[in-house]
MIMI-333125 format. One record per residue: residue in one letter; residue number from 1; x, z, y of N, C-alpha, C in turn. Coordinates in Angstrom, 3 decimals, m for minus. Layout:
residues N
RODO  type  seq      n.xx      n.zz      n.yy     ca.xx     ca.zz     ca.yy      c.xx      c.zz      c.yy
RODO     A  NUM         X         Z         Y         X         Z         Y         X         Z         Y
...
end
This chain:
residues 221
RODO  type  seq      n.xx      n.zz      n.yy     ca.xx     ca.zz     ca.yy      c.xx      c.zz      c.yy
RODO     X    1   m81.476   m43.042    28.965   m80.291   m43.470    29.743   m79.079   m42.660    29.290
RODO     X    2   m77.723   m43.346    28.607   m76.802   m42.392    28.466   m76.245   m42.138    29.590
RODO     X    3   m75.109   m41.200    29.077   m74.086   m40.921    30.664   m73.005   m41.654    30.214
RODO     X    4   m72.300   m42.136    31.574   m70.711   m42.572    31.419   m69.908   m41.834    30.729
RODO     X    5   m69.301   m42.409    29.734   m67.713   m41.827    29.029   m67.275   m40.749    30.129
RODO     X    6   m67.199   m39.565    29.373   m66.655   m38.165    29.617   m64.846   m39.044    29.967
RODO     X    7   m64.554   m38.522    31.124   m62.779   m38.687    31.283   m61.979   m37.469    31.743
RODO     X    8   m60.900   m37.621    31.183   m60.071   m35.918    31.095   m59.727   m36.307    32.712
RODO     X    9   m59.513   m34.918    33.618   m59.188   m34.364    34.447   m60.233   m33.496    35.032
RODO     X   10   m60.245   m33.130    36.452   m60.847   m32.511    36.843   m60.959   m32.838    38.513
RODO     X   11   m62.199   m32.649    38.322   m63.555   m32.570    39.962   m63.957   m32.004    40.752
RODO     X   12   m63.677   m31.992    41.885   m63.388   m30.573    42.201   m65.016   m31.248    43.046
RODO     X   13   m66.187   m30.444    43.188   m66.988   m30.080    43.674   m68.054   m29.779    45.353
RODO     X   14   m67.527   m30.388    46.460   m67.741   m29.576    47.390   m69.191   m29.492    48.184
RODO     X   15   m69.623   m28.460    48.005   m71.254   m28.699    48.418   m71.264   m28.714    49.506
RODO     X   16   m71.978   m28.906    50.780   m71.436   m28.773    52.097   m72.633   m29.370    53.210
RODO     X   17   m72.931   m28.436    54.469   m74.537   m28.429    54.898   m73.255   m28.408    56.504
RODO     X   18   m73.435   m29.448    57.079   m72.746   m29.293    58.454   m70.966   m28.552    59.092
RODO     X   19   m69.905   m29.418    57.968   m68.899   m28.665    57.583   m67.953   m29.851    58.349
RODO     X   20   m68.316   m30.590    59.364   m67.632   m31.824    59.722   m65.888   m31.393    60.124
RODO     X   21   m65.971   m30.249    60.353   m64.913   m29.639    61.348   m63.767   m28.893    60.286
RODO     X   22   m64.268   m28.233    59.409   m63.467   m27.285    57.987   m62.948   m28.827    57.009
RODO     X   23   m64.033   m29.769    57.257   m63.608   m30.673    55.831   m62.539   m31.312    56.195
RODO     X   24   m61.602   m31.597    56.989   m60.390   m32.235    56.735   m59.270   m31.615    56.276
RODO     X   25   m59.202   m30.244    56.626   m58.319   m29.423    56.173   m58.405   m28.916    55.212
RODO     X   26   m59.753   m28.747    54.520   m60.180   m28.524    52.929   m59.359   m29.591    51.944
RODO     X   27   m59.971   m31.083    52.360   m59.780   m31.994    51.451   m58.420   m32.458    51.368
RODO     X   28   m57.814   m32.385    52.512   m56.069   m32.356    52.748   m55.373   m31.408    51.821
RODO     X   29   m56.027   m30.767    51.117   m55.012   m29.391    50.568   m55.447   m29.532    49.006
RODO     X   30   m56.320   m30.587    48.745   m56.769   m30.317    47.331   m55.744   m31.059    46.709
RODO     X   31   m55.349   m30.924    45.368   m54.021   m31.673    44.606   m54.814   m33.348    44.789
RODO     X   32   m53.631   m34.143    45.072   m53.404   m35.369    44.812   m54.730   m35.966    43.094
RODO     X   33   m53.822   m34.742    41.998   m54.706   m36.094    41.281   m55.838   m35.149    40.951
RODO     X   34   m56.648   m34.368    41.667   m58.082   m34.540    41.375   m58.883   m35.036    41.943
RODO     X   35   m59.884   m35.496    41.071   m60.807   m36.424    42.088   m62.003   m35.483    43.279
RODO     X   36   m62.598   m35.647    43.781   m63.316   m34.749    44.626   m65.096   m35.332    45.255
RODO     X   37   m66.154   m34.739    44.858   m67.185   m35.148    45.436   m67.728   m34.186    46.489
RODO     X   38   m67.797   m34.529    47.733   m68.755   m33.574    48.434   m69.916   m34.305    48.874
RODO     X   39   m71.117   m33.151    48.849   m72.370   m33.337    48.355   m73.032   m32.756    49.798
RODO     X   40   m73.287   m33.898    50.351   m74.040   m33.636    51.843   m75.569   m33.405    51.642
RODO     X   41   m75.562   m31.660    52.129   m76.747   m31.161    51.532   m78.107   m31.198    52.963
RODO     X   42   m78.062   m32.160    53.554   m78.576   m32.286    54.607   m78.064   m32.160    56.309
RODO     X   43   m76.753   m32.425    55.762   m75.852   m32.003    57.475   m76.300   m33.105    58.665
RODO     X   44   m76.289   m32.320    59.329   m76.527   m32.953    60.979   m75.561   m33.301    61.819
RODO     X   45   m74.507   m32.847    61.184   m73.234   m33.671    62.319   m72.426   m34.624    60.967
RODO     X   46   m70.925   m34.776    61.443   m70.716   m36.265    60.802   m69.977   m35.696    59.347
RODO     X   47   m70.594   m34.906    58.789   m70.328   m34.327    57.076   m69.576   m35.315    56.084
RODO     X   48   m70.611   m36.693    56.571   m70.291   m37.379    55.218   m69.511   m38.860    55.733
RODO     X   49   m69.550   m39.081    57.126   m68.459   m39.754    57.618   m67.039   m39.289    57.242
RODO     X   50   m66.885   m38.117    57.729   m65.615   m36.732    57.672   m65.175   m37.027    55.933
RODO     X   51   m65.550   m37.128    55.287   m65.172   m37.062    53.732   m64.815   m38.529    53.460
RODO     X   52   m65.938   m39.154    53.857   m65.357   m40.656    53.090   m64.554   m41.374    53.734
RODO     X   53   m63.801   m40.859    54.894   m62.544   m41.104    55.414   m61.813   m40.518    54.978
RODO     X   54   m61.695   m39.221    54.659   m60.267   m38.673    53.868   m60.320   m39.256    52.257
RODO     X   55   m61.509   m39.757    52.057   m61.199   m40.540    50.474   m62.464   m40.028    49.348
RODO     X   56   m62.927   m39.228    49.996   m63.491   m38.380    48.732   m65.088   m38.861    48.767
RODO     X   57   m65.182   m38.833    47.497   m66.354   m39.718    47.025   m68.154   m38.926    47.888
RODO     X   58   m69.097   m39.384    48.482   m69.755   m38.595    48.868   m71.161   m38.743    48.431
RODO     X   59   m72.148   m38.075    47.846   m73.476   m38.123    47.749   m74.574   m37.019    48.523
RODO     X   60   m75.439   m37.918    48.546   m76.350   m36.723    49.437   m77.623   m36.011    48.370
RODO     X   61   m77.553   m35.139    48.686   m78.895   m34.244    47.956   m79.845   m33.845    49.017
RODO     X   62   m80.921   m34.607    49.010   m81.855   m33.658    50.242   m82.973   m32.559    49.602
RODO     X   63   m82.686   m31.768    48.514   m83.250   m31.140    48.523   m82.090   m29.854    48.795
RODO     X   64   m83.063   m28.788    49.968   m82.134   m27.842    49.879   m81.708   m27.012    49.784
RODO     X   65   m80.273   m26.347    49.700   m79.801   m25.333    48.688   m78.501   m25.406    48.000
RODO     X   66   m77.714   m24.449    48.198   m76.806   m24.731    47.852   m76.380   m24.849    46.104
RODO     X   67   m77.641   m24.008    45.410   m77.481   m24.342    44.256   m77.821   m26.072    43.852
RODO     X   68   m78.974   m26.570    44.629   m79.388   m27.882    44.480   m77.808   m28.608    44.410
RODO     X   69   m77.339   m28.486    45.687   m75.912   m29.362    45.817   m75.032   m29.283    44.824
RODO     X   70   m74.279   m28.012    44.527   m73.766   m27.798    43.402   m74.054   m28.690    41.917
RODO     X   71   m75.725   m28.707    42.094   m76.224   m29.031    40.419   m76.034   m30.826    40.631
RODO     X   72   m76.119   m31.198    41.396   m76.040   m32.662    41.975   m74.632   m33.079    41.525
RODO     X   73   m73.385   m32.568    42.324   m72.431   m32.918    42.151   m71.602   m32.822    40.855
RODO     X   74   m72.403   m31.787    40.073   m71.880   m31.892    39.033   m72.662   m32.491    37.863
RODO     X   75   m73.757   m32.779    37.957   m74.351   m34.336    37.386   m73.715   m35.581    37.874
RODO     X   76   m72.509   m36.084    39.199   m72.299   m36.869    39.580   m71.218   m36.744    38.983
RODO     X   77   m70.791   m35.917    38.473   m69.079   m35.911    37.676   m68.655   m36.655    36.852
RODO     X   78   m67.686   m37.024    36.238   m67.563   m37.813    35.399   m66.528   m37.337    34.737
RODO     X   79   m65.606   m36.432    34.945   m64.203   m35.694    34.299   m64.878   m34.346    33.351
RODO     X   80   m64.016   m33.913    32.203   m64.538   m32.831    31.475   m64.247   m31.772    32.328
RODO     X   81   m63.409   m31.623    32.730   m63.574   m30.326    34.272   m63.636   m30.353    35.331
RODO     X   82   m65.036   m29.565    35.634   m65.414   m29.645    37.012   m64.963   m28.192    37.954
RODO     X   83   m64.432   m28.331    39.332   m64.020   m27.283    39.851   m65.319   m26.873    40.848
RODO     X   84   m65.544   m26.129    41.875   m66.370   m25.835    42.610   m65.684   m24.731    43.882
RODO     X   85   m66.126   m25.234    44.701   m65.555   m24.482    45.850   m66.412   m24.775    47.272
RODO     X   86   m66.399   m23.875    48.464   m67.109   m24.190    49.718   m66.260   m25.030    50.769
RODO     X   87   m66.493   m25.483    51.219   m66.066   m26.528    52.299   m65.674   m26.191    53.594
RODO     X   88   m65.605   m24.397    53.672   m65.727   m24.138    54.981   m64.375   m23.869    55.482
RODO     X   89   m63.501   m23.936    54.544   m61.897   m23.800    54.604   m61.714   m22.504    54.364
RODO     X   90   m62.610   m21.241    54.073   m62.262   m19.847    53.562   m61.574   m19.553    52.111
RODO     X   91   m61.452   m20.787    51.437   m60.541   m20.538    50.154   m59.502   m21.810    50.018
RODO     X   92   m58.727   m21.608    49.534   m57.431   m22.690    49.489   m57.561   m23.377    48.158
RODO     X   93   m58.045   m24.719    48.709   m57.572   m25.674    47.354   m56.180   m25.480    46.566
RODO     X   94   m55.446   m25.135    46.870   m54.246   m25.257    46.496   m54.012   m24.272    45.649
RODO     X   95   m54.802   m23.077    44.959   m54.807   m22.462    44.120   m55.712   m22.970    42.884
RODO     X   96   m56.696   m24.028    43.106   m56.982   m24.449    42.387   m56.682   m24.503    40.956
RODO     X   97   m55.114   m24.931    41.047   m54.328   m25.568    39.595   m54.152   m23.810    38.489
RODO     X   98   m54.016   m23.288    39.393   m53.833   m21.753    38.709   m54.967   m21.201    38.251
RODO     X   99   m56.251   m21.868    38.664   m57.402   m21.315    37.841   m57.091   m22.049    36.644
RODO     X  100   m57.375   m23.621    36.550   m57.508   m24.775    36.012   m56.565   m24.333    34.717
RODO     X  101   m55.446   m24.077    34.833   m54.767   m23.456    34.165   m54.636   m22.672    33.018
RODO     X  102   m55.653   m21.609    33.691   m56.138   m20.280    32.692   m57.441   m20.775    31.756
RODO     X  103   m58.264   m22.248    31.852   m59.486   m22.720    31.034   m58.586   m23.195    30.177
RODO     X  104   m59.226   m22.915    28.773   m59.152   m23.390    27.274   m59.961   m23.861    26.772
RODO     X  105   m60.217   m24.233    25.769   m61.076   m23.882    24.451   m61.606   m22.802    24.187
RODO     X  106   m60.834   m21.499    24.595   m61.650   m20.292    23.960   m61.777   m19.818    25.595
RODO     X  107   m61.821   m20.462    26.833   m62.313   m19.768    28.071   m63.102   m20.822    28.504
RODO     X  108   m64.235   m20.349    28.575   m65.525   m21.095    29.102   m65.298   m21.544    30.644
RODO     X  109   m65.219   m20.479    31.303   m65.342   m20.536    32.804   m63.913   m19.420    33.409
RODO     X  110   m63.241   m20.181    34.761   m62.363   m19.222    35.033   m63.150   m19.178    36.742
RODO     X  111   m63.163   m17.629    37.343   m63.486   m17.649    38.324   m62.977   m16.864    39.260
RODO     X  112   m62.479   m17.194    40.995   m61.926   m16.452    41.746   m62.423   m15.168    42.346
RODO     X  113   m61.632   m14.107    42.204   m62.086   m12.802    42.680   m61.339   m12.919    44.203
RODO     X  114   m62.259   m13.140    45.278   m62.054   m12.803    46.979   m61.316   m11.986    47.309
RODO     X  115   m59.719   m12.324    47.418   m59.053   m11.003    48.339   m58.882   m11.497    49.891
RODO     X  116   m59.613   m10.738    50.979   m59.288   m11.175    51.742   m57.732   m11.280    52.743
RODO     X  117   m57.564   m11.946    53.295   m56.447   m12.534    53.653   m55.538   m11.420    54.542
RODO     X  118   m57.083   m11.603    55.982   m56.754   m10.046    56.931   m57.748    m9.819    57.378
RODO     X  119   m58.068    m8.380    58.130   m59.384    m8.214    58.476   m59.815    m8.843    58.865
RODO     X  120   m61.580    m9.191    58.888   m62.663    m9.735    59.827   m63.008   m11.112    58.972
RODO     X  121   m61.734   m10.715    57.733   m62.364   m12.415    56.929   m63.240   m12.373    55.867
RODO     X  122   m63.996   m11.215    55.814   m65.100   m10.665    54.819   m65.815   m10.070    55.921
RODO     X  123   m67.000   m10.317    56.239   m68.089    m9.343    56.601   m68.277    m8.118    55.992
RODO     X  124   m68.058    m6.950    56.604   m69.083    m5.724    55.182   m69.947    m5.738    55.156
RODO     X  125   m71.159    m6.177    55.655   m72.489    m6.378    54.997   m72.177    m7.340    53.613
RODO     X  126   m71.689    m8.531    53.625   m71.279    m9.566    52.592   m70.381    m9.186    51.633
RODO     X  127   m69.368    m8.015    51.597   m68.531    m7.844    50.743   m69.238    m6.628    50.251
RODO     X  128   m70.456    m5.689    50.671   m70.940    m4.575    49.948   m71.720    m5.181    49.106
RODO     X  129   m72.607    m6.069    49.625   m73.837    m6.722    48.753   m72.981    m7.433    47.748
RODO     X  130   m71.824    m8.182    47.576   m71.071    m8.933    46.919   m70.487    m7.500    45.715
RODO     X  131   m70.023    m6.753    46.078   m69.448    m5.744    44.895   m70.906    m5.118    44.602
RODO     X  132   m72.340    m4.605    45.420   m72.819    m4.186    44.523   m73.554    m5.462    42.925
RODO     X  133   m74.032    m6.366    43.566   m74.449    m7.892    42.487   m72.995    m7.181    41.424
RODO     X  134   m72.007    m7.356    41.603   m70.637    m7.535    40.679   m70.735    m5.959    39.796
RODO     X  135   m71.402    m4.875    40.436   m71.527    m3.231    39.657   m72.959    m4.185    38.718
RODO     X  136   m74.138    m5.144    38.694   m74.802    m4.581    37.843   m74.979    m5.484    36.829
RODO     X  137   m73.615    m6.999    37.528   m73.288    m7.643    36.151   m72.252    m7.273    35.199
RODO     X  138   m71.716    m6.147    35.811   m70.783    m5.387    34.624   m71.320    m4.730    33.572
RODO     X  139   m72.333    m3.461    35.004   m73.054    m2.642    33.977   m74.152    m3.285    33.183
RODO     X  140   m75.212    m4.528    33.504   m76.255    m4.824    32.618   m75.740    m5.820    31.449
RODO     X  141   m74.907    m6.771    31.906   m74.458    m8.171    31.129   m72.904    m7.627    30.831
RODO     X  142   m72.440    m6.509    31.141   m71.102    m6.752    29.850   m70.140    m7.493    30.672
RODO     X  143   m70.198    m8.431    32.097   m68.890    m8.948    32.258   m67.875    m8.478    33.474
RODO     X  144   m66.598    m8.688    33.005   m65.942    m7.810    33.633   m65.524    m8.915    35.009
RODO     X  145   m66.641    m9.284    35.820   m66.345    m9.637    37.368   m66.570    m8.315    38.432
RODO     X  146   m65.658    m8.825    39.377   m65.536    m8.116    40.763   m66.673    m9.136    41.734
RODO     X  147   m66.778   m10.019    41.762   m67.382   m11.088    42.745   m68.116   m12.355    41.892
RODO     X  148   m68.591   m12.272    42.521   m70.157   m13.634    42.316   m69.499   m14.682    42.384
RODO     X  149   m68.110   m15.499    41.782   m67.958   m16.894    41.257   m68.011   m17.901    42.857
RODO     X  150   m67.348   m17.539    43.817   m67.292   m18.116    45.399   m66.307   m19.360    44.636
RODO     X  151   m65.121   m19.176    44.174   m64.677   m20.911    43.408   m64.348   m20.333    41.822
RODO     X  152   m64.646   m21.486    41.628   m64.912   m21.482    39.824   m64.423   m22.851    39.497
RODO     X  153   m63.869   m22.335    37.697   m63.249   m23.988    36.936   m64.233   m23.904    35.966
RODO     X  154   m64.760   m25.079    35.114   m65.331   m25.354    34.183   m65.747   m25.858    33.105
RODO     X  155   m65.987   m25.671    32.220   m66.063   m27.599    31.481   m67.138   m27.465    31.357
RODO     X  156   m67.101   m28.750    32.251   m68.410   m29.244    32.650   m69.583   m29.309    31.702
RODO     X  157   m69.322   m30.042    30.330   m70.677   m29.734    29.271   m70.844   m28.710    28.683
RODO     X  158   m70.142   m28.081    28.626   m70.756   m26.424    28.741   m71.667   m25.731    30.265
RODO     X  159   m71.136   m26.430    30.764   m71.900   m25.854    32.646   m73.715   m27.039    32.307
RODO     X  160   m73.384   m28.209    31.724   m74.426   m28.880    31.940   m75.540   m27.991    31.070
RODO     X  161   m74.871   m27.870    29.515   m76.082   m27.004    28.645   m76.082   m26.204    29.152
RODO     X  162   m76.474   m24.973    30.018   m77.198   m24.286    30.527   m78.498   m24.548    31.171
RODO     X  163   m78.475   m26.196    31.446   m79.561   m26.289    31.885   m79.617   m25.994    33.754
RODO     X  164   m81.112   m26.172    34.568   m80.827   m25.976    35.403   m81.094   m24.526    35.939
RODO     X  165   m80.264   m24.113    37.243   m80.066   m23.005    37.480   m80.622   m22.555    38.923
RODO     X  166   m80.561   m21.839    39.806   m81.848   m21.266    40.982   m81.132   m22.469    42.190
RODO     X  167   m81.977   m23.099    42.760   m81.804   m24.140    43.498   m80.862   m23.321    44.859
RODO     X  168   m80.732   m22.422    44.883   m80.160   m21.574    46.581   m79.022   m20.884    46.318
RODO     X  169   m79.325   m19.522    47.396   m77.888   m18.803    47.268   m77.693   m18.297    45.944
RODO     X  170   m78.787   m18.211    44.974   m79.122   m17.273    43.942   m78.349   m18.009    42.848
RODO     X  171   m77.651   m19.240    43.186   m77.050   m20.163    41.842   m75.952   m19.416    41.730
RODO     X  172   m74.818   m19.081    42.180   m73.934   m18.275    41.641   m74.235   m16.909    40.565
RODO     X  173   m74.767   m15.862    40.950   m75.287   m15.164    40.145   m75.892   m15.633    38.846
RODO     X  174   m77.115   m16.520    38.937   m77.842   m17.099    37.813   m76.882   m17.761    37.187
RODO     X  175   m75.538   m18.503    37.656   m74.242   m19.201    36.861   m73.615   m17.399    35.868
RODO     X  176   m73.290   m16.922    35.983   m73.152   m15.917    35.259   m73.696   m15.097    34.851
RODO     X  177   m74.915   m14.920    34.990   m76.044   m14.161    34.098   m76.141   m15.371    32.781
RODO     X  178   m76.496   m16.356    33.242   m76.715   m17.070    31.742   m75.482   m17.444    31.013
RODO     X  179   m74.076   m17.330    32.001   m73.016   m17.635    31.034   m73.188   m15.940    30.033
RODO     X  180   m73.603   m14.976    30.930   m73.666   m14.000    29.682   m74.116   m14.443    28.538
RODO     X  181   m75.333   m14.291    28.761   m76.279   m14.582    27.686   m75.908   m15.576    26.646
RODO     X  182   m74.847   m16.610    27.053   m74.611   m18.037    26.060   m73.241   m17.579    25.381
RODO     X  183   m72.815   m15.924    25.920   m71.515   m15.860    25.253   m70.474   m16.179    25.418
RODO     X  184   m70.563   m16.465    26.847   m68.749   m17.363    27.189   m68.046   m16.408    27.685
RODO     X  185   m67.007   m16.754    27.305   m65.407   m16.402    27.741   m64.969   m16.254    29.158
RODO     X  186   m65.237   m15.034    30.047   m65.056   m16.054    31.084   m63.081   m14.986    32.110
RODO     X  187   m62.808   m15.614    32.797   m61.176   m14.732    33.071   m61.657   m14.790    34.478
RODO     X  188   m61.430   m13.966    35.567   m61.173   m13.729    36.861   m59.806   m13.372    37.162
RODO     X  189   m59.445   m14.297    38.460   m58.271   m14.496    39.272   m58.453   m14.043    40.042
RODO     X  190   m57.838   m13.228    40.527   m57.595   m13.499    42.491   m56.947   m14.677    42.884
RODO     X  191   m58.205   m14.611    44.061   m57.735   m15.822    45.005   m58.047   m15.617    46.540
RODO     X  192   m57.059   m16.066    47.412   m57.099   m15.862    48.707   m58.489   m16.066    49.620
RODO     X  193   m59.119   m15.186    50.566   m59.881   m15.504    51.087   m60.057   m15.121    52.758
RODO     X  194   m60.097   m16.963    53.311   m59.714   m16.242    55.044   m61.661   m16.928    55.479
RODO     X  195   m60.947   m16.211    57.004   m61.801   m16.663    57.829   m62.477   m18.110    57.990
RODO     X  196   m63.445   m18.358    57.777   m63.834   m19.901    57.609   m63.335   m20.700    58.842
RODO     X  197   m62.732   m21.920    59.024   m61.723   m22.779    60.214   m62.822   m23.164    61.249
RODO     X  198   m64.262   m23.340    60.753   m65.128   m23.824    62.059   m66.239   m23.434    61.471
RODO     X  199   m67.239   m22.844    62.944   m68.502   m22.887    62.835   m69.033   m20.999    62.156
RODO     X  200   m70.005   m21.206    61.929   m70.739   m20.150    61.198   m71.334   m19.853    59.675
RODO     X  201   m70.606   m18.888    59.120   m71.334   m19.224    57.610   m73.254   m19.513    58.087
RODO     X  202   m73.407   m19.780    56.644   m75.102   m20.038    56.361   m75.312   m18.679    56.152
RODO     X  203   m74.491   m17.898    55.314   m74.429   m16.486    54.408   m74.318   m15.556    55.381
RODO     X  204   m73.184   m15.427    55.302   m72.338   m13.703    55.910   m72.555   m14.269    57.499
RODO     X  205   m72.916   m15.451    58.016   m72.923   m15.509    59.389   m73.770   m14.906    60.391
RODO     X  206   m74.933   m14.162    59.678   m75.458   m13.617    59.905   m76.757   m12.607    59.293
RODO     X  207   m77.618   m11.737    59.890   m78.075   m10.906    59.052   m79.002   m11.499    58.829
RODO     X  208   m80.180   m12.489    59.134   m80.955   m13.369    58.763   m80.376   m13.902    57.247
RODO     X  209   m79.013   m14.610    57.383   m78.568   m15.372    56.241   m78.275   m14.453    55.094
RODO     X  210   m77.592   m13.323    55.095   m77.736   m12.296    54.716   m78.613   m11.896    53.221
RODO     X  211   m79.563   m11.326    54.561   m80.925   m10.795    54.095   m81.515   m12.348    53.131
RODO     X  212   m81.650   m13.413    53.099   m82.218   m14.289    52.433   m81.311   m14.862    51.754
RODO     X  213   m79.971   m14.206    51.410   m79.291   m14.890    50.374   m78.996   m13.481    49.340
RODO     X  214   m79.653   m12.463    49.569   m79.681   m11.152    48.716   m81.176   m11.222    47.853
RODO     X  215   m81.995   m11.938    48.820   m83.335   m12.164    48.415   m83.458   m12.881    47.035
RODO     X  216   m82.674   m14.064    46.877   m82.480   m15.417    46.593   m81.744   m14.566    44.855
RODO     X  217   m80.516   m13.669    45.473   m79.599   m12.880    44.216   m80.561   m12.250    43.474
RODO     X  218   m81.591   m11.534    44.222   m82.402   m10.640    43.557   m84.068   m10.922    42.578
RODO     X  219   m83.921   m12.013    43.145   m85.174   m13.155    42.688   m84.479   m13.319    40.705
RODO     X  220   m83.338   m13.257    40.886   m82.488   m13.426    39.276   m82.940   m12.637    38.354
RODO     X  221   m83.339   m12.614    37.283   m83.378   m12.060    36.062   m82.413   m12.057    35.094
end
């Protein structure tokens, strides 16, 4: 089976597990001309009603994980750059274009470094475990990140040859351990990071989520 003709622009990504309440104000803020898939990773309230009323294209993945969703939506892509971001309204589409920006030819991947906005919009359990992961992909793999890739730009067939990557929380990390290994280019931005607009992370929302999304980091080779 081939794939559809590769088309220039860019896709912006949104994986998303019960986000009915964050997604209008997410998808309201993303630029006009990118296109947008969010990838209903098993939500229980109205996830994928909420999207395909503001316009944006929606598929479901029931297997779950947020790496699963991720790997879904960007097999559902169809533009040479794909963006990626969470749905919970803690990062601003609207910086988007300034990553998008900084990808070339000679930059594989551009990815946002988390400044938070004002207190209480980073957990410190979530922002220690987040800088230590970021001390031992400097020190083991050589790259110079602060943070585990929370929104990222890409081109996409470079993201596809990698192949697939840890179905859970552990896909971010495993996204830059193997971009080590393949040699890419990659630039970190700062980018704004607030308090999520509704509900409870899966992650930092608690120490359960926590503890099994450090599990998930550490499962990585």
């Amino acid at each position: 089976m081939t794939e559809s003709k590769v088309e220039r622009g860019v896709t912006v990504v949104i994986p998303c597990k019960d986000e009915a309440g964050a997604l209008p104000g997410v998808l309201s803020a993303i630029p006009r001309d990118y296109r947008v898939i969010v990838v209903d990773n098993g939500s229980t309230d109205a996830t994928a009603a909420v999207a395909r009323l503001a316009g944006a294209h929606v598929i479901a993945e029931p297997v779950p994980g947020y790496g699963s969703a991720v790997q879904a939506g960007v097999a559902a892509a169809r533009t040479e750059v794909v963006a990626v971001l969470d749905g919970d309204g803690s990062m601003d589409p609207r910086e988007l274009p300034l990553l998008v920006a900084e990808l070339g030819p000679d930059v594989d991947m551009v990815v946002g470094r988390r400044r938070p906005h004002r207190a209480g919009a980073w957990p410190w359990h979530a922002r220690l475990g987040n800088q230590i992961v970021a001390a031992r992909l400097r020190r083991r793999y050589g790259l110079a990140v602060h943070d585990v890739a929370a929104m990222r730009v890409v081109h996409r067939a470079r993201l596809l040859a990698l192949g697939p990557l840890h179905p859970r929380s552990g896909y971010p990390l495993e996204l830059l351990v193997a971009a080590a290994r393949s040699g890419w280019r990659l630039v970190e931005r700062d980018i704004t990071y607030r308090p999520r607009t509704h509900g409870v992370s899966k992650v930092s929302g608690s120490w359960r989520g926590t503890v099994r999304a450090a599990k998930d980091f550490w499962s990585v080779r």
